[in-house]
VMD Tcl script that draws the C-alpha trace (Angstrom):
set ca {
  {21.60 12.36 -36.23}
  {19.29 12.22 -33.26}
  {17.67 9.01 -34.77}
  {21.00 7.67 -35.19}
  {21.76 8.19 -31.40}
  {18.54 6.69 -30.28}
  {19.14 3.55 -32.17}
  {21.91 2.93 -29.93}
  {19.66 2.17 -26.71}
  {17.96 -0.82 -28.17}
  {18.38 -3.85 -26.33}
  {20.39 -6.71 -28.47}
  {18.64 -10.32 -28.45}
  {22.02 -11.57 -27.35}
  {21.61 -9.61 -24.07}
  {18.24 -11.29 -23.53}
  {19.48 -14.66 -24.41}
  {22.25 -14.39 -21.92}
  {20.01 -13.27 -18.94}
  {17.38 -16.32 -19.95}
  {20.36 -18.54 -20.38}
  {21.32 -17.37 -16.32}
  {17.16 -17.88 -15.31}
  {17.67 -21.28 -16.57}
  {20.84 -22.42 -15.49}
  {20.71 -25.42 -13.50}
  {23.54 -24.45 -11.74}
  {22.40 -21.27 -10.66}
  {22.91 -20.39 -7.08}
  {20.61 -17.02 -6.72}
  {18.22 -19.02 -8.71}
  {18.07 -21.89 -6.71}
  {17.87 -20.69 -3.52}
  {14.77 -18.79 -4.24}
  {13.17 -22.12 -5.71}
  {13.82 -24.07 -2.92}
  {12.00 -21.54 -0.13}
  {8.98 -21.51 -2.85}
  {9.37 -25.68 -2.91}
  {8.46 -25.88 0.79}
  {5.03 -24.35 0.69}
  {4.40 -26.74 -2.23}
  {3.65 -26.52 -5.93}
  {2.84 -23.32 -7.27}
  {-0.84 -24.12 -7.03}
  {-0.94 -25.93 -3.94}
  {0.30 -22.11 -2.59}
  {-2.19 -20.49 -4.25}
  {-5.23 -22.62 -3.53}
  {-3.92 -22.26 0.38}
  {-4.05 -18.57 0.04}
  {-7.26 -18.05 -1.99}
  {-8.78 -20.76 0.82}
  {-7.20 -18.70 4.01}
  {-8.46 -15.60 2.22}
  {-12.33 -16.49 2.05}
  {-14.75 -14.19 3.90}
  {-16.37 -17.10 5.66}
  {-12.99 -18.77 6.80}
  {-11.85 -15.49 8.16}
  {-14.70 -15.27 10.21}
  {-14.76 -18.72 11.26}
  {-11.07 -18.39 12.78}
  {-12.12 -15.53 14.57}
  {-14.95 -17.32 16.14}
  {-12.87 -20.52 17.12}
  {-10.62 -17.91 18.93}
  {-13.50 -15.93 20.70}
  {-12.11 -12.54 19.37}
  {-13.67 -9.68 20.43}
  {-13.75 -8.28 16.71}
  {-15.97 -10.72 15.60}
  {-18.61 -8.54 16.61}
  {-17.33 -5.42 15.31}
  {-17.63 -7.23 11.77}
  {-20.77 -7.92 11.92}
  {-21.87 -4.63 12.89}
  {-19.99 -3.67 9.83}
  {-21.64 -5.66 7.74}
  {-24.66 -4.88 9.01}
  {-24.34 -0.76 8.15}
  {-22.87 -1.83 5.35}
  {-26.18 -3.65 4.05}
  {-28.50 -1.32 5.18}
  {-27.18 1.46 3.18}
  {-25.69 2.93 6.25}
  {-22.40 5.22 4.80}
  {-23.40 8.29 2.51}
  {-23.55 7.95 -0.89}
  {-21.26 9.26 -3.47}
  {-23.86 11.32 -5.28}
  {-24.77 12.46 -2.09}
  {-21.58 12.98 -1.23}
  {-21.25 15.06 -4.06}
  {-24.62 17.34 -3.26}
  {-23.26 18.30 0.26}
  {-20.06 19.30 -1.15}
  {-20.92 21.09 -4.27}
  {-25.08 21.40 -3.78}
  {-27.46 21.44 -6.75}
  {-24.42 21.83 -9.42}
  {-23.21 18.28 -8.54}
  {-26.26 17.32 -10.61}
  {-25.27 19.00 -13.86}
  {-21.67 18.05 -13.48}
  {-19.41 15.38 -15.25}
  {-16.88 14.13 -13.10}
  {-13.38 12.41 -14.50}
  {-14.42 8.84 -13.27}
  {-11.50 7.46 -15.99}
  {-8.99 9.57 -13.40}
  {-10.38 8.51 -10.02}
  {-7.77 9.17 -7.71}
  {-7.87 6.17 -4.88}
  {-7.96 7.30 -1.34}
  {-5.61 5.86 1.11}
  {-4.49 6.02 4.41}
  {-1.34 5.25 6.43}
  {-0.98 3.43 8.86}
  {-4.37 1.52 9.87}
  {-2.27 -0.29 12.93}
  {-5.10 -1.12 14.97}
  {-8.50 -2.73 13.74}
  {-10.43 -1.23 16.52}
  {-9.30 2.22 14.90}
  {-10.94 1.33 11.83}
  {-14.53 0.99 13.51}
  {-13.69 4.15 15.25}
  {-13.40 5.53 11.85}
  {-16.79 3.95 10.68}
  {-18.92 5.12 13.15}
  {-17.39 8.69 12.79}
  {-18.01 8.20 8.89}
  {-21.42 7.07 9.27}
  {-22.34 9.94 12.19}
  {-20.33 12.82 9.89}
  {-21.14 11.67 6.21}
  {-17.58 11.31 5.64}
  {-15.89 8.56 3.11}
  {-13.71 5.84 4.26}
  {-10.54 5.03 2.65}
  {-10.38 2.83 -0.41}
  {-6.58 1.83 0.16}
  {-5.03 1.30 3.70}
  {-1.54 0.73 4.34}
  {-0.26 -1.27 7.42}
  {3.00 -0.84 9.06}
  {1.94 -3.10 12.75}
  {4.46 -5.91 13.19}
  {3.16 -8.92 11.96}
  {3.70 -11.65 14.39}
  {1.83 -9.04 17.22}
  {-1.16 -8.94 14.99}
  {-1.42 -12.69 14.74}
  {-1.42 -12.85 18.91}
  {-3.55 -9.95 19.36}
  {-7.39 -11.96 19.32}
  {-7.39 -12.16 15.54}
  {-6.40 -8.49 14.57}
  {-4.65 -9.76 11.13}
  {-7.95 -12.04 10.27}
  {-10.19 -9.07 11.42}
  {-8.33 -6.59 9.32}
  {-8.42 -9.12 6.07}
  {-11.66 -9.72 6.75}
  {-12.79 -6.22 6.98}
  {-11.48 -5.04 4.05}
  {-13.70 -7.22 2.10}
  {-16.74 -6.43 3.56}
  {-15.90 -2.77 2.71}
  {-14.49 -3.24 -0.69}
  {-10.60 -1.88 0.21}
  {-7.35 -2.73 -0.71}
  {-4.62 -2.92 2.04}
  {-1.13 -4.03 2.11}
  {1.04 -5.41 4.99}
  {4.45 -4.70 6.36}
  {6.46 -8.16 6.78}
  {8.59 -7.79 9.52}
  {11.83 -8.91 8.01}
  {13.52 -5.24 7.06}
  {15.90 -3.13 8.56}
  {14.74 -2.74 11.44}
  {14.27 -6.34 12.85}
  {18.29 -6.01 12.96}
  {19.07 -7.12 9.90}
  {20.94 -3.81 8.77}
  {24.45 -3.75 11.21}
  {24.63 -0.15 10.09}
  {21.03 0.68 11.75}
  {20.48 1.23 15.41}
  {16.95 0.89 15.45}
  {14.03 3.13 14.06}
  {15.26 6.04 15.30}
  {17.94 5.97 12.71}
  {16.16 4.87 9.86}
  {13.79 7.90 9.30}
  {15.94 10.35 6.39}
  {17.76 7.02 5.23}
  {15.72 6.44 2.46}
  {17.75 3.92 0.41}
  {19.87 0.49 1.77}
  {17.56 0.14 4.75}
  {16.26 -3.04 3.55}
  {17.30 -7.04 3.65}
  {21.43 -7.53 3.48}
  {22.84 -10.69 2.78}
  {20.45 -13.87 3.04}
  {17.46 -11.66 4.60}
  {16.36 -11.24 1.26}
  {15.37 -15.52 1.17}
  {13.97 -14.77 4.46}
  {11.38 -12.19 3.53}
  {10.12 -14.28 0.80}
  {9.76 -17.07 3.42}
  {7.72 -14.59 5.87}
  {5.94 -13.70 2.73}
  {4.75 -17.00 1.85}
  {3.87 -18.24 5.21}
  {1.93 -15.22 5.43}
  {0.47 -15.73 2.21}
  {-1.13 -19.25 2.82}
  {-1.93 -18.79 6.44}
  {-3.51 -15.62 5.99}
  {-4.28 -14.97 2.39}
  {-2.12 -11.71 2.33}
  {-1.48 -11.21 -1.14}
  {-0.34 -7.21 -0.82}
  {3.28 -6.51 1.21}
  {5.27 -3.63 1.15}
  {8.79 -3.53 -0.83}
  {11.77 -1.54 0.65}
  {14.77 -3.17 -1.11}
  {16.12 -3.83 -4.85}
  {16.36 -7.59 -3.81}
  {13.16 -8.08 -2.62}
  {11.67 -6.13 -5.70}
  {12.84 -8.82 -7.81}
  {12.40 -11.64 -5.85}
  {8.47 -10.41 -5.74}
  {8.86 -10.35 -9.93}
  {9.93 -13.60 -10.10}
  {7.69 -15.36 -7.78}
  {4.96 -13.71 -9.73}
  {6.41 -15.04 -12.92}
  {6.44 -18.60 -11.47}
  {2.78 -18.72 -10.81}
  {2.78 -17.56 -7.30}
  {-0.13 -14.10 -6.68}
  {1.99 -12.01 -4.95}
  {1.48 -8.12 -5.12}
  {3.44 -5.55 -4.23}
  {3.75 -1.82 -3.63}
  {7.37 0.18 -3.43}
  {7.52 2.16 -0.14}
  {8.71 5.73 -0.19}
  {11.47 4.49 1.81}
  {13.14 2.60 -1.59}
  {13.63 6.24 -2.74}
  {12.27 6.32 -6.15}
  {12.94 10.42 -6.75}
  {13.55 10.68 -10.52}
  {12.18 9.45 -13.81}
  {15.15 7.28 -14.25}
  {14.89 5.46 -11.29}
  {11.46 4.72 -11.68}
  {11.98 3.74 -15.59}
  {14.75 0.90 -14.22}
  {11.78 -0.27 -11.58}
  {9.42 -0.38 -14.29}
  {11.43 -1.64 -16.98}
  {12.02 -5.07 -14.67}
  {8.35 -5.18 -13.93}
  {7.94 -5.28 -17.53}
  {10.54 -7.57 -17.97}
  {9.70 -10.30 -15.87}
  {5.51 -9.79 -16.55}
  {3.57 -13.01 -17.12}
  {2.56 -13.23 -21.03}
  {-1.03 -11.85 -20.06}
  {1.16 -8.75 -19.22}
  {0.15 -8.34 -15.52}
  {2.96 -7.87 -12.79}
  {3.42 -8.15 -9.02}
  {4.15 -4.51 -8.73}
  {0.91 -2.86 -8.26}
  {1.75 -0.11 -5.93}
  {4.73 2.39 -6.67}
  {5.01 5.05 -4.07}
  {7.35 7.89 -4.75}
  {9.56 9.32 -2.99}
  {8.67 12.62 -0.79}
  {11.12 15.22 -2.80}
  {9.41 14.09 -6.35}
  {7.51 16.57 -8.16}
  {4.88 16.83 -10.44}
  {6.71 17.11 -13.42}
  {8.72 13.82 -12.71}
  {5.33 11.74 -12.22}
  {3.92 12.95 -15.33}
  {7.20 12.43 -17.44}
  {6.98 8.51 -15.59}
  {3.51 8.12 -16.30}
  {4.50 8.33 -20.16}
  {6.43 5.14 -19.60}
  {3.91 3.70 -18.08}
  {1.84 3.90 -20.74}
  {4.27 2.54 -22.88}
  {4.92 -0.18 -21.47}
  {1.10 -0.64 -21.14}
  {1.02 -0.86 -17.20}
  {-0.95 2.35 -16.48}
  {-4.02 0.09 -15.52}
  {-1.82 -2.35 -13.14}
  {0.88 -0.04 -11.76}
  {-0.71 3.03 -9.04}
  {1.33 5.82 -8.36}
  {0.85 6.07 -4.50}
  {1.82 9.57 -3.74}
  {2.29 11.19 -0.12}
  {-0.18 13.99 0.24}
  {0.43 14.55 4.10}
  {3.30 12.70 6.57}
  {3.48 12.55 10.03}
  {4.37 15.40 11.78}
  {7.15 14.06 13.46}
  {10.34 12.09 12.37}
  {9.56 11.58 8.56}
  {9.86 14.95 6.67}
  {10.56 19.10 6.79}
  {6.83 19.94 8.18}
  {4.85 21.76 6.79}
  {4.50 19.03 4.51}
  {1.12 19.38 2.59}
  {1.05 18.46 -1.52}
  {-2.70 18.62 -1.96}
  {-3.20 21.56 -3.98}
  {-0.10 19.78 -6.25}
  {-2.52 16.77 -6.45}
  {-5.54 18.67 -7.95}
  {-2.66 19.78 -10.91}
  {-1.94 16.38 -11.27}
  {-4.92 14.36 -11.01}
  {-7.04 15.85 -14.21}
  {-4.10 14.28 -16.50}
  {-2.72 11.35 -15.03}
  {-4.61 8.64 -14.01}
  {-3.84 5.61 -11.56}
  {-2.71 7.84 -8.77}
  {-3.31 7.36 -4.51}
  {-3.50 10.13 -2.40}
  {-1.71 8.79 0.33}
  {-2.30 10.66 3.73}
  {-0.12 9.99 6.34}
  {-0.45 12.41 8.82}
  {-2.99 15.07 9.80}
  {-3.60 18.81 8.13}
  {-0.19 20.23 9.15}
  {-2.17 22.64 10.89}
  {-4.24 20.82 12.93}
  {-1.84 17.86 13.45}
  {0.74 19.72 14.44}
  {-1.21 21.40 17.51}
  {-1.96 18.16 18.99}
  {-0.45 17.30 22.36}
  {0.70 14.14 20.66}
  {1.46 14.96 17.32}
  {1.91 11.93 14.44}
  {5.34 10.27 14.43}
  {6.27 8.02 12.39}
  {8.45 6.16 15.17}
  {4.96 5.27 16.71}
  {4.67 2.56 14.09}
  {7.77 0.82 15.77}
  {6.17 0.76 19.79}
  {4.45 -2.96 20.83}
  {1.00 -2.01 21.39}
  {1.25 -2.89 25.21}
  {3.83 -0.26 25.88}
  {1.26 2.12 24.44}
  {-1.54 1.29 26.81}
  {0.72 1.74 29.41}
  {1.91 4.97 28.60}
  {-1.46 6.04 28.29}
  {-0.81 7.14 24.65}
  {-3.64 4.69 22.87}
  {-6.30 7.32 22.33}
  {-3.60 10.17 21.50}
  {-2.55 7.59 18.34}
  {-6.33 6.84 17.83}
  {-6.67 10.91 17.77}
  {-3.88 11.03 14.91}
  {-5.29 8.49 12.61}
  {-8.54 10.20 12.73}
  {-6.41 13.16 11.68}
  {-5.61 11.15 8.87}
  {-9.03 10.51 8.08}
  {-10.03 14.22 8.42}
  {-6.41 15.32 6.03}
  {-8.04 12.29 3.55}
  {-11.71 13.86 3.59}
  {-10.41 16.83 2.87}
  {-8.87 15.71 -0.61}
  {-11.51 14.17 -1.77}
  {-13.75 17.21 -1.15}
  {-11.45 19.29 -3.17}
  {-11.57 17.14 -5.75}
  {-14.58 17.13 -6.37}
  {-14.61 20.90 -6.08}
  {-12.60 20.56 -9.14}
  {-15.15 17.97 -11.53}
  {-12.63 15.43 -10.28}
  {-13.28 11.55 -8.92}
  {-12.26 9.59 -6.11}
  {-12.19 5.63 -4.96}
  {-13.53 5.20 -1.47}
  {-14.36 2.07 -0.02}
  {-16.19 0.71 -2.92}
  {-19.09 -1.44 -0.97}
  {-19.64 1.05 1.07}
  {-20.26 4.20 -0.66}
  {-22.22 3.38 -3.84}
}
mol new
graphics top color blue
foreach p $ca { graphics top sphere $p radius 0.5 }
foreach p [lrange $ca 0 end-1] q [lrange $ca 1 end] { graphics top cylinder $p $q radius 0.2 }
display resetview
């Protein structure tokens, strides 16, 4: 009987035919309106060869030169400590924490849970964070996540190319916030950031803002080699599948603002990545963050389809760890012991912290909010609130530190910045 049941969820050919026979159609309006934003950054590998060319290490740091930024320098100090050995080691690492036992210990290195932080908006904070590293013997992040609007990087001496060039030279991932979403004005229903946080779902792109974030997304792409951008909206989600499946490198993570909360909803996200994967099976979707309410038992029941549909290796569950104190979430909001239950089973998960130890962040006299990520960076310095939001991130780095130590506590791995702790 139960057999019988099942058989009734399999998915005719027919369907399939029909929804190629729509792909295909010449007269396709959806269709062709996302081909002809694609057609004005050129063929498929005229876009690519842009991106992989704006992307190169040298070129970065040529463009930052040309413009006389001041980060130049910090780069090369960076590159520098990272040469010489400079950041602590993870076997060392692994002494301080757990002393002459780390020696006799295996640790899950097939579950490595990838540290990341949220949100790196400033490149000077990052070499606040390396010196503090190097003086303490703490790890750096091997994932960052940027929120900073996009067109105030690009004006503010080369903080996008510094940025994309540093996370090479440390061996990070990072993805970027385009600034065509909700709050840009697109949303009629939105008065501005203040009423976004707690809306977690139809934030996103209405109408033709959809076409327009692939457009930022592709100028961003080939000017800047930004391959990794954040995904709030249904729309968007599949217009980053299908410019994968044309031939264009886009990647992708979910924010916890698309309000994945339930198996189901994440089966339907990863169904279409499935879907509309190239034939060598890879997707743009490489980041899937979850939503705040989701427990443990709903990531493990997803991570079962994700090994179905054979996209454990591609697809990360990003999980929120910590959130900023203010504007975001009920405080305390702390899942790190939940983590350490998880992260022995399931593998391909983030730990992403975005706001202090409740504790400690909480007692600041500028605690993390969220709504920070929305201020211009000049009406910061004049409020006199720069190294209050420099304070927070390192609170970040300290909540992040202190996950990776208790996972190791546990036998249990971790990906920090891979060229700098070896």
């Amino acid at each position: 009987m139960e057999t019988d049941l099942r058989s009734r969820l399999r998915i005719s050919p027919r369907c399939l035919d029909e929804i190629n026979a729509l792909l295909l159609d010449p007269d396709c309006r959806a269709i062709n309106d996302l081909l002809a934003v694609v057609e004005k950054y050129g063929t498929v590998d005229e876009i690519n060869r842009k991106a992989a060319e704006a992307r190169a290490l040298p070129n970065l740091m040529a463009r930052l030169q040309e413009i006389r930024s001041p980060y130049l320098a910090d780069l090369e100090w960076l590159i520098e400590q990272r040469d010489r050995g400079a950041f602590i080691r993870i076997a060392d690492y692994r002494r301080r924490v757990l002393g002459a036992r780390a020696d006799t210990m295996t640790f899950r290195d097939d579950l490595a849970v990838t540290l990341e932080i949220s949100a790196l908006q400033y490149f000077p904070f990052l070499i606040t964070e390396a010196r503090q590293s190097i003086a303490n013997g703490e790890l750096m992040p091997g994932r960052f996540i940027r929120v900073r609007k996009m067109k105030e990087q690009e004006a503010d001496n080369g903080d996008i190319l510094a940025v994309a060039a540093a996370m090479q030279i440390i061996g990070a991932s990072y993805v970027e916030t385009l600034d065509t979403k909700g709050t840009d004005g697109a949303n009629i229903h939105l008065g501005g950031p203040e009423t976004i946080t707690g809306y977690f779902g139809g934030i996103g792109q209405p109408n033709h803002y959809a076409l327009k974030w692939l457009d930022e997304f592709l100028y961003y792409y080939t000017t800047y080699g930004i391959k990794q951008v954040l995904n709030i909206n249904p729309g968007t989600v599949l217009l980053g599948y299908l410019l994968h499946k044309l031939g264009v490198d886009i990647e992708f993570k979910i924010s916890v603002f698309m309000g994945n909360d339930n198996p189901y909803a994440a089966l339907w996200t990863l169904i279409g990545a499935k879907l509309f994967s190239r034939d060598d099976g890879t997707t743009s979707l490489i980041g899937f963050n979850w939503s705040n309410s989701v427990n443990n038992e709903t990531i493990e029941i997803t991570a079962q389809v994700r090994k179905a549909l054979n996209l454990e290796t591609i697809v990360r569950f990003e999980h929120h760890i910590t959130e900023t104190w203010k504007s975001i979430v009920r405080q305390p909001y702390d899942r790190t012991a939940e983590l350490i239950q998880l992260a022995d089973h399931v593998p391909n998960i983030s730990a992403k912290h975005e706001g202090g130890i409740p504790e400690v962040d909480s007692a600041r006299e500028h605690p993390s909010d969220i709504l920070d990520y929305f201020r211009d960076k000049a009406e910061i310095l004049a409020s006199g609130d720069w190294e209050a939001l420099e304070r927070n991130y390192l609170d970040k780095h300290e909540a992040l530190n202190r996950t990776a130590r208790m996972l190791t506590e546990h036998g249990l791995s971790f990906i920090a910045a891979q060229n700098l702790h070896r």
